[in-house]
N, C-alpha and C positions, 0 to 999 in steps of 0.2 A: 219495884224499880231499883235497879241497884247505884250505891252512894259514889260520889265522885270518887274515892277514894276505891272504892272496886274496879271502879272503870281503868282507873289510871293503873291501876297492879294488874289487873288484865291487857291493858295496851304494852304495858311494860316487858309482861310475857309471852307474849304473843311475838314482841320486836325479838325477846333471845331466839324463841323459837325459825323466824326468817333465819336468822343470823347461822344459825343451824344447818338447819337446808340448804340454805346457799353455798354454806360450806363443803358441804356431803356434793352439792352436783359439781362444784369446781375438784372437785379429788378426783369423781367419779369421770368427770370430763377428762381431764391427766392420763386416767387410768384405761380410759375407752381407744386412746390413741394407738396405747401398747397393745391392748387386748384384740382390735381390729385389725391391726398388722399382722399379730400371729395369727391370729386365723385368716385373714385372706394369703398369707404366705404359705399355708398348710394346706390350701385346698388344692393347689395344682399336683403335688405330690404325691396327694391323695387320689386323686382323677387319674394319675398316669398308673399309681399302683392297682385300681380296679382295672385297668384299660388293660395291665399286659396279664394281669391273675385271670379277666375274662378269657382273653383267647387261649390259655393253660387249660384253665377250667372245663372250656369246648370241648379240647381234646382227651382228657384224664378221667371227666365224669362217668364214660364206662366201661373205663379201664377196671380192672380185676382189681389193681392195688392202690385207687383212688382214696385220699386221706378221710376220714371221717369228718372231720372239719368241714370236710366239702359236699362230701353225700351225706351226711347224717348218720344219725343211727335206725332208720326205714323206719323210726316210730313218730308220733305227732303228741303224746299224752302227757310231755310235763314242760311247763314253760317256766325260763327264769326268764322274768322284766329289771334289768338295769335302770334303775330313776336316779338320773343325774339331775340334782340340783345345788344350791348355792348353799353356800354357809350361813349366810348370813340372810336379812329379810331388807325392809324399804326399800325395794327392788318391784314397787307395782305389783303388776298380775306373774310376771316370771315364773315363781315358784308355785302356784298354784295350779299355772297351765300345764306347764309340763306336768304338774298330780294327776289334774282332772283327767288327762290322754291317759297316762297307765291309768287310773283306778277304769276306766272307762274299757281298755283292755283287758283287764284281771275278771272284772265281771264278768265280760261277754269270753272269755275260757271259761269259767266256772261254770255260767250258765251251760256252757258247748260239754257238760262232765271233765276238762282237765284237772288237772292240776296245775297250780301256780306256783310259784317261789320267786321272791322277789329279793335282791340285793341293793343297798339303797347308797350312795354315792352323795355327800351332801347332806348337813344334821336338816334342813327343812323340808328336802322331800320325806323322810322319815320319820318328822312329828307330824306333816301332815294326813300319812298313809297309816299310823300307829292307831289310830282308832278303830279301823273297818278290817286293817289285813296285818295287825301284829301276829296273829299266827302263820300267817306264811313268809316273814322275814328267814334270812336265812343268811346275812351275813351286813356289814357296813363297811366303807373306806370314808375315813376322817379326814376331810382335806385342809381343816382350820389351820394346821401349822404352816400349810405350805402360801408362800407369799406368791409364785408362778410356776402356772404349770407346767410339767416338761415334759417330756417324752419317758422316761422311767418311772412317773407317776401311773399313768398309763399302762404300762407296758407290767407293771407291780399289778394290778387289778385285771388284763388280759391274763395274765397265765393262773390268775387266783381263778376264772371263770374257766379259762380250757380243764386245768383242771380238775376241776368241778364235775365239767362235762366228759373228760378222760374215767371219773371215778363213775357214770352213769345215773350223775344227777337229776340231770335236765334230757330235754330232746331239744328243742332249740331256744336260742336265747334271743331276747331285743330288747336294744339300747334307748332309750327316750332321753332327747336333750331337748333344747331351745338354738333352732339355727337363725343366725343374724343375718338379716336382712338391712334394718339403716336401724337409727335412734329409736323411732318411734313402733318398730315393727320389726316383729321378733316369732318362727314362727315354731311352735311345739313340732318334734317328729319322732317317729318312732321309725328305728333301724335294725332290720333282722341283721347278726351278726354270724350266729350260727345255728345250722348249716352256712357258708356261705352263700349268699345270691348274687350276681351277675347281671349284668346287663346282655345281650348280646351283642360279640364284637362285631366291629362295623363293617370289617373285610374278612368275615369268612371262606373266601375262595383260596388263599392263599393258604398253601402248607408248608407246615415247617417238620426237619427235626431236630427232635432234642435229646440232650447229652449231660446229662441222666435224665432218664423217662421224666416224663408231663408229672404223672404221681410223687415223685419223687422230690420233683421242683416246687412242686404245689406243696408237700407236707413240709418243707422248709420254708415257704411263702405264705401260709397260709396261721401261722400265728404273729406273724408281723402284719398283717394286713390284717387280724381280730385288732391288735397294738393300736394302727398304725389310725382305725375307724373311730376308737375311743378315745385316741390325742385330739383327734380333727375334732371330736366332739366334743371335747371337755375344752377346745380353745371355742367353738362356738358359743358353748354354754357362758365361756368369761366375757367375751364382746355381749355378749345378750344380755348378761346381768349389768353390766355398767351400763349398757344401753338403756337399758330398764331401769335402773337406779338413780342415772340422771335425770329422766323424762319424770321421773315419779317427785324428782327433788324438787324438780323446777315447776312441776305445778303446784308442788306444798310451800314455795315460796314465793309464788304468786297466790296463792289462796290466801296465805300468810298476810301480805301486803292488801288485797283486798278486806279481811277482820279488819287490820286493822284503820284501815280508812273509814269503816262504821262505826268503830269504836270511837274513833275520833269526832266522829258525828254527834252519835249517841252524848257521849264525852261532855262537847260545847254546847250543843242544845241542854244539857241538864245543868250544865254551868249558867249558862244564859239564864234558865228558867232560875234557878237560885238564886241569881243579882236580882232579877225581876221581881221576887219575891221578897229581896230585900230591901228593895226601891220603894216596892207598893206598902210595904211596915211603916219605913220611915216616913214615909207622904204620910199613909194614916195619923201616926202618929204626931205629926205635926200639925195636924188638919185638928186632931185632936184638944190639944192646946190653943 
């Protein structure tokens, strides 16, 4: 049974440790404010940039001088998986889940005979991938320095991947983030970026023309829009992780708070039982006399 004196050094530690958390979910709270705004401010932009590349797309796809970006390279046999994750960790399940979805696609390629290569975005998806698939790494972007994300971050890491793909590395590429949904829910996705894919546009009856060709528009269009998918994603990724990071703070600060009310417990019952023991000496000892 441990001595009053341990009990008291562990309530003690247990209250810096609250003090902790609590601190980390009020930063993280500040910080989910900003993070949330940029990404629900980047998703309308992003919606209208698919909406008008889709009905391009319709028209250019079999055109003669359609960008590769958009039709590929007619092959399927090497994939690069982009694992965007956080810098940093006590962030809950965040960085894990986004792992588990790529390791979970890396397999099921290998299994299929591709080939794999993966580029990792974020020092924790990368020690956690570093055990099973450090031979198919094939490149990193460090984001610890950067305090918010911009749009040139982004945009620095698209044309590292086009690229990539320009030199005949890969056949297509997918992006794995974390998209926000509220505080508590957060959900892993994985986004093919190239080839591009499409939705189909909503009014294809309508024709148009264009001045310069559909191909032409699209090979200008179509590395802003590789850009434009990995901003959106890397502002989801930052609302996910605050999200996450507060949710995970505020149960370690009520966990926190619960120790130490047992402690406390624990604590005075063995307090108690000491007086009582020093009660029942003295009686004795008196009785003794």
């Amino acid at each position: 049974m441990p001595s009053l004196k341990d009990l008291k050094n562990r309530i003690a530690s247990v209250k810096s440790t609250r003090k902790i958390t609590k601190a980390m979910q009020m930063v993280a709270a500040a910080k989910l404010r900003r993070a949330q705004e940029a990404a629900e401010n980047a998703r309308p932009y992003a919606a209208q940039m698919e909406k008008v590349m889709s009905g391009l797309a319709a028209s250019a796809t079999g055109a003669a001088n359609a960008p590769k970006l958009l039709v590929g390279t007619g092959a399927d046999k090497v994939h690069l998986l982009v694992v965007m994750t956080a810098e940093r960790g006590l962030c809950g399940g965040f960085n894990s889940s986004i792992v588990r979805l790529a390791r979970h696609k890396a397999q099921d390629l290998i299994a299929e005979g591709k080939t794999v290569k993966i580029l990792t975005v974020g020092r924790k998806g990368r020690e956690q991938l570093k055990r099973d698939f450090a031979d198919h790494f094939v490149g990193h972007v460090d984001l610890s320095e950067v305090k918010r994300i911009r749009y040139g971050n982004a945009r620095d890491i698209s044309q590292d991947i086009i690229a990539r793909f320009e030199k005949g590395e890969f056949d297509v590429a997918t992006i794995f983030f974390s998209r926000f949904k509220s505080v508590i829910s957060q959900e892993p996705t994985a986004q093919q970026i190239i080839p591009a894919v499409f939705d189909e546009p909503e009014d294809s009856s309508t024709m148009y023309d264009y001045e310069p060709t559909e191909g032409e528009i699209m090979a200008e269009l179509l590395p802003r829009g590789v850009a434009t998918q990995i901003f959106a994603a890397l502002l989801e990724n930052g609302a996910s992780e605050q999200g996450a990071r507060m949710s995970a703070m505020d149960n370690a600060t009520r966990n926190a708070g619960d120790m130490i009310d047992r402690l406390n417990l624990e604590y005075n019952r063995s307090r108690q039982a000491a007086i009582t023991k020093e009660l029942i000496e003295i009686i004795s000892g008196a009785e003794a006399l």
